[in-house]
C-alpha positions as CSV (number, residue, x, y, z in Angstrom):
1,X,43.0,24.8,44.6
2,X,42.9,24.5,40.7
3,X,44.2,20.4,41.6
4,X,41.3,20.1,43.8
5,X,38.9,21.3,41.4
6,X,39.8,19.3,38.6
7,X,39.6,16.3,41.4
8,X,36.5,16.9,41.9
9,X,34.9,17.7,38.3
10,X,36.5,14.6,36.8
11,X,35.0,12.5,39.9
12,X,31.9,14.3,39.3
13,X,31.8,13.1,35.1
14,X,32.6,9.7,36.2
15,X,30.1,9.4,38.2
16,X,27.8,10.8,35.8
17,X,29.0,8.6,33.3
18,X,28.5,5.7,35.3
19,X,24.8,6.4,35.9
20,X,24.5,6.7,32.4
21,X,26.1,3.2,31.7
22,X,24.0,2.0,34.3
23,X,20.9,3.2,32.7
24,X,21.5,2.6,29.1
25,X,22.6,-1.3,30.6
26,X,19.2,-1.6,32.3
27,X,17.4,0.5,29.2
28,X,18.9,-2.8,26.9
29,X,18.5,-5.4,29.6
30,X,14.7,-4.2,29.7
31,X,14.5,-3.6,25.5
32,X,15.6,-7.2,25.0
33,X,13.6,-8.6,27.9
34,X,10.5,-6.3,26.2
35,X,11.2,-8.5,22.9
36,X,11.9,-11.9,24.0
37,X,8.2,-11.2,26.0
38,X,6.8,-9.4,22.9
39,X,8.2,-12.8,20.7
40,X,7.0,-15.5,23.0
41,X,3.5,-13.7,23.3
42,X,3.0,-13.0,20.0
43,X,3.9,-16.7,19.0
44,X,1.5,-17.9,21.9
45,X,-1.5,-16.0,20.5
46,X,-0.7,-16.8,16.7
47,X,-0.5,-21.0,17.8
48,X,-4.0,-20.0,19.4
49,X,-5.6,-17.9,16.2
50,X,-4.6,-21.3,14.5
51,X,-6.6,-23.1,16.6
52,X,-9.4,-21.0,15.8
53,X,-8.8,-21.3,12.5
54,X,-9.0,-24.8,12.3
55,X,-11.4,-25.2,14.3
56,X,-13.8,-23.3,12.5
57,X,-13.0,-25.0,8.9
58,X,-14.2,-28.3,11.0
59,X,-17.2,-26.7,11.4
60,X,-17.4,-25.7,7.9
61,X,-17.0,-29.1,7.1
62,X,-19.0,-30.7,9.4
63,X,-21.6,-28.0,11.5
64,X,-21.9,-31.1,14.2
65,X,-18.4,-31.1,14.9
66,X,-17.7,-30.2,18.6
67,X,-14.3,-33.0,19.4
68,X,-11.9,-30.0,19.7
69,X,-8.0,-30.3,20.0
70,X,-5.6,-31.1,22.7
71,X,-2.6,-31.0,23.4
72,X,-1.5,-30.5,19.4
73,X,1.9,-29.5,19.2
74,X,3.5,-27.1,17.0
75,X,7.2,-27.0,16.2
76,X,9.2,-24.1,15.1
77,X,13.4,-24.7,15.0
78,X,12.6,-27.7,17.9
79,X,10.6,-25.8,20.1
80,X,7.2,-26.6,20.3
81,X,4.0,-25.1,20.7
82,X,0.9,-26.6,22.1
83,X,-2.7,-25.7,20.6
84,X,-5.9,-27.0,23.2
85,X,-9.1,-26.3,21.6
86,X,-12.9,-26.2,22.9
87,X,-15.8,-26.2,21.3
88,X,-18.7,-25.9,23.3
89,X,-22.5,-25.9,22.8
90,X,-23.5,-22.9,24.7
91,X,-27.5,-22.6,23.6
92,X,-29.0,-26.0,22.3
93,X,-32.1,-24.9,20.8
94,X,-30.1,-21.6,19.1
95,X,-27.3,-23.8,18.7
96,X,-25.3,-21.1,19.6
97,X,-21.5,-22.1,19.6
98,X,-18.1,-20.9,21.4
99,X,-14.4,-21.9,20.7
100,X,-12.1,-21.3,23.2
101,X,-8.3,-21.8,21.6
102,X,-5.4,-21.7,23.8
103,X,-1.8,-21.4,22.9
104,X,1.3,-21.6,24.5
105,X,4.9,-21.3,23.8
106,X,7.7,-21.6,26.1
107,X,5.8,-21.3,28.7
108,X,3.5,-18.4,27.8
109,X,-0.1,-19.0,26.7
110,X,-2.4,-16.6,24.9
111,X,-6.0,-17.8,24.7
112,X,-8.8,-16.6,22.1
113,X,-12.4,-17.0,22.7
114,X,-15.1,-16.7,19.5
115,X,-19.0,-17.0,19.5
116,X,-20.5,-18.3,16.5
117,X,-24.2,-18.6,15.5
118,X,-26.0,-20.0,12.8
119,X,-26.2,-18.0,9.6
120,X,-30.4,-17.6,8.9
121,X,-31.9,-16.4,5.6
122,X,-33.2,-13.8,7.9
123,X,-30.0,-11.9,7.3
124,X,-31.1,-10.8,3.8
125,X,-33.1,-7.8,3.2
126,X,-33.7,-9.9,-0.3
127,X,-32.8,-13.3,-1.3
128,X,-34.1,-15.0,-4.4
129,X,-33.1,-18.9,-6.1
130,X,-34.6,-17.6,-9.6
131,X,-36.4,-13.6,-10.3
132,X,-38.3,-15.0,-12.4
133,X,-39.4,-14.2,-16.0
134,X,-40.4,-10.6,-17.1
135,X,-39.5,-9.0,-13.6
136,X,-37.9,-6.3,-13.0
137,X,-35.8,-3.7,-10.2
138,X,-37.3,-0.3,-11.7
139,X,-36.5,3.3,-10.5
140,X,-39.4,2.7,-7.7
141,X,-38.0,0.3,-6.4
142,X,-35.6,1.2,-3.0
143,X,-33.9,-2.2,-1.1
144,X,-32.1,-1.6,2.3
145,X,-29.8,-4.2,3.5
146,X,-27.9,-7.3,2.0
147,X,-29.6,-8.7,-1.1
148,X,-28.5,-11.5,-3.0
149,X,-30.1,-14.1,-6.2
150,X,-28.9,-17.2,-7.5
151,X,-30.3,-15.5,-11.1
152,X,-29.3,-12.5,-13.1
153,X,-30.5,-9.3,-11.7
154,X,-32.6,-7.5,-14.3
155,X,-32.6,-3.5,-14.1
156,X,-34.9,-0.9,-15.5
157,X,-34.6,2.6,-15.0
158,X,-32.2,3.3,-11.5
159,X,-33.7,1.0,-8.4
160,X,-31.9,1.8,-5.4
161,X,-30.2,-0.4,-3.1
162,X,-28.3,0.4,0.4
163,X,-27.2,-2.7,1.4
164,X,-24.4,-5.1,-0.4
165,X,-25.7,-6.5,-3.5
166,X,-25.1,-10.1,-4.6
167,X,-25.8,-12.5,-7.4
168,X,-24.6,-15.5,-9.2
169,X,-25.2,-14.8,-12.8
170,X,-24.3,-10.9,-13.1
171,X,-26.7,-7.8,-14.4
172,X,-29.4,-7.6,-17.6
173,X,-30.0,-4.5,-18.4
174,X,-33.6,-2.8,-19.8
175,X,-31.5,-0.4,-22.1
176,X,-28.3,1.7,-22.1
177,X,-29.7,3.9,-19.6
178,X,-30.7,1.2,-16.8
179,X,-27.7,1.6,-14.0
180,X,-28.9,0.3,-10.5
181,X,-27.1,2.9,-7.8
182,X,-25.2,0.3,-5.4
183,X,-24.7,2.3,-2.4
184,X,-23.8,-0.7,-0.1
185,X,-21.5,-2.5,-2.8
186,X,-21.5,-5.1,-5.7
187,X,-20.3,-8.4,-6.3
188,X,-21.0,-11.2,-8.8
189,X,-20.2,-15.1,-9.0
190,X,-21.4,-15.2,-5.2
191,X,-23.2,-19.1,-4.9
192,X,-25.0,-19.1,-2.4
193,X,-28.2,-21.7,-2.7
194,X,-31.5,-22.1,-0.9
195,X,-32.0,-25.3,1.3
196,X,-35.0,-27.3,-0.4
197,X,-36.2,-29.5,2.9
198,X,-35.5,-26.9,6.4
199,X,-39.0,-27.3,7.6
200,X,-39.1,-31.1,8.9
201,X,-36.5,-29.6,11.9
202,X,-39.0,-26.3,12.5
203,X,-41.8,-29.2,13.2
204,X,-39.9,-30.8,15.7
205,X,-39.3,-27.6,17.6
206,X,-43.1,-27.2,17.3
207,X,-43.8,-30.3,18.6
208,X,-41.2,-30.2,21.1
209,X,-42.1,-26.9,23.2
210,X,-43.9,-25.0,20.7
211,X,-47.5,-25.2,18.6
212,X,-48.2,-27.6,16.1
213,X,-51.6,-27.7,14.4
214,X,-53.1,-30.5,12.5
215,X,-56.1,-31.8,10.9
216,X,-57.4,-28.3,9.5
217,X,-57.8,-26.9,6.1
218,X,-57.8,-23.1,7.2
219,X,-56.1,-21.9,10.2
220,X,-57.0,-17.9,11.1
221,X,-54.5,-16.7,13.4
222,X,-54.7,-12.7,14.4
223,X,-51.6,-11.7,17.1
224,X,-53.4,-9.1,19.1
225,X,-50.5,-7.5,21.4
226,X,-49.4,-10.7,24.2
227,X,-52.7,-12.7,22.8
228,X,-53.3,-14.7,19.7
229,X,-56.8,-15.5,18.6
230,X,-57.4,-18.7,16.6
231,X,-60.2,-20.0,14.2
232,X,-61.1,-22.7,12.2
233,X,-63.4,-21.2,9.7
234,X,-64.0,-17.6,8.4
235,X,-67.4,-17.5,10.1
236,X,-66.4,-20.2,12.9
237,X,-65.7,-19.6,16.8
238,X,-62.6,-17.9,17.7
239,X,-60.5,-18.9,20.7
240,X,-58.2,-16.7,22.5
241,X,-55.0,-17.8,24.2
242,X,-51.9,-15.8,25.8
243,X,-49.3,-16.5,23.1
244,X,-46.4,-17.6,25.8
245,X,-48.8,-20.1,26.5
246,X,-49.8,-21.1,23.4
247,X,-46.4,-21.4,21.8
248,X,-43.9,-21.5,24.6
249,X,-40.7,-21.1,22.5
250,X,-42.2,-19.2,20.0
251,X,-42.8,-21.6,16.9
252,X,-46.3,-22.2,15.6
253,X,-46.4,-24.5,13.1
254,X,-49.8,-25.2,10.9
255,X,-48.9,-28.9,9.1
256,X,-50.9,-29.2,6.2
257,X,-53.2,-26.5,6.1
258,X,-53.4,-22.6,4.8
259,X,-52.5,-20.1,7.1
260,X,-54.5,-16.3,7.4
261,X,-52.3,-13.8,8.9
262,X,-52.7,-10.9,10.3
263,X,-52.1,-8.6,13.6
264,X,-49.6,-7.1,16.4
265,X,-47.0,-9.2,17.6
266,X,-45.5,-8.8,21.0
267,X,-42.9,-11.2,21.6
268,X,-40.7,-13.5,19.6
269,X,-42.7,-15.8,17.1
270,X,-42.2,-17.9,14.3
271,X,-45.5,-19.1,11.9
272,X,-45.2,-22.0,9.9
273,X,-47.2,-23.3,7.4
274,X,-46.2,-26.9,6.3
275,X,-47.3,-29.2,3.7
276,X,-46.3,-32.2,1.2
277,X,-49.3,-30.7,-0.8
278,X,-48.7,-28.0,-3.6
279,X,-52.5,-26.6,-2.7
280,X,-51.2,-26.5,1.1
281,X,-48.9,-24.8,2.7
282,X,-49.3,-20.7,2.0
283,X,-49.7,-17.9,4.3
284,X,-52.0,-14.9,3.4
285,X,-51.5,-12.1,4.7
286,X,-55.1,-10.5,5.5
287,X,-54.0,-7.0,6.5
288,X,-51.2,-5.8,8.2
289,X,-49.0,-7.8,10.5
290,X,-46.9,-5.2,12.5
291,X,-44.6,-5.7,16.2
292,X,-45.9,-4.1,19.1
293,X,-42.9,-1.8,19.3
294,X,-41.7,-1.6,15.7
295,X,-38.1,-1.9,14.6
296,X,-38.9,1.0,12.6
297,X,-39.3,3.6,15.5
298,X,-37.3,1.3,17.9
299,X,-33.9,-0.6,17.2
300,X,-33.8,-1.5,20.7
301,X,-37.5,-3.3,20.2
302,X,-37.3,-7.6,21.4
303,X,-40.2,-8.6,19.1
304,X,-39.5,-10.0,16.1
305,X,-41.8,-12.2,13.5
306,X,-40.7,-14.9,11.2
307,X,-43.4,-15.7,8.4
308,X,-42.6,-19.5,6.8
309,X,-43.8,-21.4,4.2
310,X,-43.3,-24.3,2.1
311,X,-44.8,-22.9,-0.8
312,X,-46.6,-19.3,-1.0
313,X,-46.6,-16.0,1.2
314,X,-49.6,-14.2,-0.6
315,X,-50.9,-10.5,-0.1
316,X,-54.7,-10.8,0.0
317,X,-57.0,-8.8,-2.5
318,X,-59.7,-7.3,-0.1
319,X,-60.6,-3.9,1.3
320,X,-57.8,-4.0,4.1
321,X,-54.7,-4.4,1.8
322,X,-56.3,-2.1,-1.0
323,X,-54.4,1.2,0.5
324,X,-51.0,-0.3,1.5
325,X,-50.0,-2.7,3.3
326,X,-47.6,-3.0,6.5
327,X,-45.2,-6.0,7.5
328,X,-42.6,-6.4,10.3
329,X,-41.3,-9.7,9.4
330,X,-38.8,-12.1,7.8
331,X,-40.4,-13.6,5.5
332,X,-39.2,-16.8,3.5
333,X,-40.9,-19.3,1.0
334,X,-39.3,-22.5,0.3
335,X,-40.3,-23.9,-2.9
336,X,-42.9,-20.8,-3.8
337,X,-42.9,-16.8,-3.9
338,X,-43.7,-13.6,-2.3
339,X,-46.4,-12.5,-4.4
340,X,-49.7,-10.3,-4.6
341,X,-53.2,-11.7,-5.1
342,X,-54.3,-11.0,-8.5
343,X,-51.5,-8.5,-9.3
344,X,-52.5,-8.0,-12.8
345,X,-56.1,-7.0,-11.9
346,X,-56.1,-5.6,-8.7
347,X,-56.5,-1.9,-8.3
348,X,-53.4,0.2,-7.9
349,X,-53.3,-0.7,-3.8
350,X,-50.4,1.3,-2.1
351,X,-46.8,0.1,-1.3
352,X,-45.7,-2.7,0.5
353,X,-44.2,-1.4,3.4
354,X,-41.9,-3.9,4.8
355,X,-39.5,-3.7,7.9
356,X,-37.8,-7.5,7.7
357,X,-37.1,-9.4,4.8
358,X,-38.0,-11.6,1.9
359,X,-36.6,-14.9,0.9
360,X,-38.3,-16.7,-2.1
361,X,-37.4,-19.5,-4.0
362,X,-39.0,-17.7,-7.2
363,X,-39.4,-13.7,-6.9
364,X,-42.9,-13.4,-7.6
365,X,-45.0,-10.1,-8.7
366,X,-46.8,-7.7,-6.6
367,X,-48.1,-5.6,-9.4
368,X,-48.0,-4.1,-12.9
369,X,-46.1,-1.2,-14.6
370,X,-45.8,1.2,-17.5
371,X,-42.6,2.9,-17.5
372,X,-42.5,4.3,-13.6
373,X,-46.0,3.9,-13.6
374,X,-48.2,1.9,-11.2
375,X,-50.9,0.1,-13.5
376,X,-52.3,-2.5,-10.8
377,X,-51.3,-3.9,-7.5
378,X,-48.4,-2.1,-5.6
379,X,-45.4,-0.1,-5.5
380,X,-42.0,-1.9,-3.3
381,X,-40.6,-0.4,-0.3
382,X,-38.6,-2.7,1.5
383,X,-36.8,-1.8,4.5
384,X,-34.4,-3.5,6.1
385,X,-34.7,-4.8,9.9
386,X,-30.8,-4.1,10.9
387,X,-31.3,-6.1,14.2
388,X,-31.8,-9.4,11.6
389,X,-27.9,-9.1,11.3
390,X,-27.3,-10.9,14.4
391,X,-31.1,-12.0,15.5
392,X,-33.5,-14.0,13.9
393,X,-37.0,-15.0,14.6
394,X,-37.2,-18.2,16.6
395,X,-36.0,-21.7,14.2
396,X,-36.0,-19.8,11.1
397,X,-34.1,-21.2,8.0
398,X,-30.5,-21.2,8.0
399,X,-27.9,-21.3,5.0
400,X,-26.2,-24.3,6.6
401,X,-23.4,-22.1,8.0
402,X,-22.2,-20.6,11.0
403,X,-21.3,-16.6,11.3
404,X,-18.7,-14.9,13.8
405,X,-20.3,-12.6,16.3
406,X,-17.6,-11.8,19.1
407,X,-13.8,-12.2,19.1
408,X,-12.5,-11.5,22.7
409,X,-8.5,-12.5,23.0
């Protein structure tokens, strides 16, 4: 009986042991057919991250650029890789862009798809080529969102800013106690400049399927909701047109001419005042210009304003801008400034209460100051629009690049 028992155990271990030779053989089998898979993938997707990569320094180059790649091989110890590359044009107007990079490697492919869209100046909460002389961030003085000057940032007392800061040419400094609080970040020797002739390709999207306006000194344009209403003089007739049909995709372009501003926006717009004339080519800003549903209350709002001139955007002096004044907008001035009307002699009118941005070619003044405070003109309170981050009012000004927006693989 004791044979048969001992029979029986040892048959029972090597059996046992078999099993577990036969698992640990497929366990290895499996772990080595995991890493070959793991290797050839992994090289498949790096070939097409190249492509991307290269891809996207033609576009850098060249923002036209669309020829793609194919068939470009890779070698690695004598086995090669193939790269095929796509670049489409998925939004003409927005020139919206995709790449679609595939790569394979013996015989597996990985592919990588990226959407791109044009950097705009709307991104900035603040942007300025030059602050100017005498001008200074002062403990008043709050900025949300990314900021950035080609100049030297000049600090007085503790301004506040949320957003990453910017600049070419570094920090002056009141006194020893002047120390901006950089909540979002800081970073110097950033070169970033401001394009000097944009506005010739906003007037052909004007002409092309939007409004362009010619032949008058003064254009009045008040958005009232869906409507705009449009005069010629201050005391002239005033016409009233639904906006979609007055400016189909949005632009409204006033060539030669100064621009009065006010109203509620519903929609997506874009005003443009044009001009080869230095006494042309501002937009005043006659009371408050808000959207219909505000990005302040409502991140999910679709309306969104761009303000654009070749020279000026001017706060009025009258009775309507004396006790604040309201803006949802980016707002950009090519060769002029953001500025208030009279800021040395104004009365003390309010804040500026802005929900966009501001980019200036020269930071102008919108009032006057001893120590924290207000003599004339008005206090700064810029917020930031957070939507401008990867929307922008209809043509408005870009910084000749292109920005990732999606990465799918």
């Amino acid at each position: 009986m004791v044979g048969k028992a001992t029979i029986f155990v040892v048959a029972g271990f090597s059996l046992l042991f078999l099993v577990v030779e036969y698992n640990m053989g497929n366990i290895s089998t499996r772990a080595v057919e995991n890493f070959t898979e793991y290797y050839l993938q992994n090289h498949s997707r790096e070939i097409a991250v190249s492509g991307i990569n290269f891809a996207a320094n033609k576009i850098f180059l060249d923002p036209t650029w669309t020829a793609g790649f194919t068939n470009y091989e890779f070698k690695e110890n004598q086995k090669e890789g193939i790269m095929n590359v796509k670049v489409e044009v998925v939004d003409a107007v927005k020139n919206y862009r995709k790449i679609t990079s595939t790569g394979e490697y013996q015989g597996v492919t990985s592919t990588v798809e990226v959407m791109l869209i044009p950097s705009k100046f709307s991104k900035f909460a603040y942007y300025s080529e030059s602050e100017g002389i005498n001008i200074w961030w002062m403990s008043k003085d709050t900025v949300w969102g990314p900021f950035h000057t080609q100049d030297k940032m000049r600090i007085d007392g503790k301004p506040t800013f949320y957003g990453k800061v910017t600049n070419k040419l570094g920090i002056e400094k009141k006194d020893k106690y002047s120390k901006a609080n950089f909540y979002g970040g800081y970073q110097t020797g950033v070169d970033l400049a401001m394009p000097t002739n944009e506005l010739p390709a906003i007037e052909a999207l004007a002409a092309s399927g939007g409004k362009t306006i010619t032949g008058k000194d003064t254009v009045y344009l008040t958005f009232v909701s869906d409507s705009i209403k449009v005069r010629y003089t201050y005391s002239g007739s005033t016409s009233t047109y639904l906006t979609s049909a007055f400016a189909p995709n949005g632009i409204i372009v006033a060539k030669d001419a100064i621009v009065r501003l006010k109203g509620t926006v519903k929609g997506q717009y874009t005003v443009v005042s044009s001009s080869t004339l230095s006494s042309k080519g501002d937009i005043y800003l006659d009371d408050d210009i808000l959207c219909s549903s505000s990005p302040r209350t409502n991140q999910n709002t679709t309306d969104i304003l761009g303000i654009v001139a070749k020279n000026d955007v001017i706060i009025t002096e009258n009775s309507a801008n004396n006790n604040n004044i309201n803006i949802d907008a980016s707002i950009y001035c090519e060769a002029g400034s953001f500025f208030a009307e009279n800021h040395k002699d104004r009365p003390v009118s309010g804040s500026i209460n802005l929900c966009g941005g501001i980019t200036q070619k020269t930071r102008g003044a919108v009032g006057t100051f001893s120590g924290s405070t207000i003599k004339s003109g008005f206090s700064k309170n810029y917020r930031y629009d957070d939507r401008l981050l990867l929307m922008s009012p209809p043509a408005f000004p870009g910084t000749g690049g292109f920005e990732i927006v999606s990465w799918y693989e």
